[in-house]
C-alpha positions in Angstrom: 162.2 23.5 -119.1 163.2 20.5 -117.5 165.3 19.0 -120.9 167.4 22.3 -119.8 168.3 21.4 -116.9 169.2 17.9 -117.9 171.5 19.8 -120.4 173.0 21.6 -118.2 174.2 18.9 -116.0 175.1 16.7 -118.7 177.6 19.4 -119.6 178.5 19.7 -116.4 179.3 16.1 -115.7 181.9 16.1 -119.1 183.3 19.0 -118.1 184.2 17.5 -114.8 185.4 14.2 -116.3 187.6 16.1 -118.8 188.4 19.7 -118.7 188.3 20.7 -115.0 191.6 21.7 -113.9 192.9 19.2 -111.9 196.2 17.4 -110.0 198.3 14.5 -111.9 196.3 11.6 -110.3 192.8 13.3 -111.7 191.8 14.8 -108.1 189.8 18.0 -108.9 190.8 21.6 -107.9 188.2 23.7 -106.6 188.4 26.8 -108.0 189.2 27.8 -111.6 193.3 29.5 -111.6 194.5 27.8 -108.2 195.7 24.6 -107.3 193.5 24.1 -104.4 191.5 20.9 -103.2 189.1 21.7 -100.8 186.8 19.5 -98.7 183.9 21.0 -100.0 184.2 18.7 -103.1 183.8 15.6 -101.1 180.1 16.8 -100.1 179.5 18.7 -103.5 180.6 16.9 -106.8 181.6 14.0 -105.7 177.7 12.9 -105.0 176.7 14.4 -108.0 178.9 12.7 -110.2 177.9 9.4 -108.6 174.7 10.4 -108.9 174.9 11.1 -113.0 176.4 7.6 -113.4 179.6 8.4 -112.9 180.4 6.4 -109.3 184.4 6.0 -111.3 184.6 9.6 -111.2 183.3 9.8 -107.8 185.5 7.7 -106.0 188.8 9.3 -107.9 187.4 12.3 -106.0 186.9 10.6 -102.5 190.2 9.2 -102.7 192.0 11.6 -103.7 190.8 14.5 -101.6 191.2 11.7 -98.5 195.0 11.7 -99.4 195.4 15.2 -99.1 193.2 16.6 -97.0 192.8 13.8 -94.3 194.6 13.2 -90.6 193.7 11.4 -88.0 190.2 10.8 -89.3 189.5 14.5 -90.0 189.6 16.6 -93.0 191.3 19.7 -93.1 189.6 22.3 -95.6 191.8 23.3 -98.3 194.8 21.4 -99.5 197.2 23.4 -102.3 199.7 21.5 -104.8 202.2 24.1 -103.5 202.3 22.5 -100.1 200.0 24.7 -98.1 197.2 23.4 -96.8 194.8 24.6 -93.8 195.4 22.8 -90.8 191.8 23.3 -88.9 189.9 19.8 -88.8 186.6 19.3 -89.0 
């Protein structure tokens, strides 16, 4: 059961490094059809890419969702590459 598992998030980790939809500079959007980044990828997949051996990946992620998403030390949640983006901070 467990080699399952492993599969599983081996094929999750290439499809994150090179088929997840995602902005010009590599930052991930977080849901499939939109052009969103939202926080919750900082938290999410950003740890668990680091954690499969993939900290280069990681930090692409950190970096760029602290671009967008970040002012004044706070994230807003969601971020869109058509210029809207939720103000509320967290």
């Amino acid at each position: 059961m467990l080699a399952g598992y492993t599969e599983a998030a081996r094929r999750q980790v290439d499809w994150l490094a090179s088929e997840a939809p995602r902005d010009s500079d590599g930052t991930l959007y977080h849901v499939l059809g939109s052009d969103g980044v939202w926080a919750d990828t900082v938290y999410m997949v950003a740890p668990f890419l680091a954690a499969a051996g993939r900290p280069d990946l990681a930090v692409v992620q950190v970096e760029g969702h602290r671009r967008r998403l970040c002012r004044d030390n706070l994230y807003a949640a969601i971020w869109s590459a058509g210029g809207s983006r939720r103000d509320d901070r967290w």
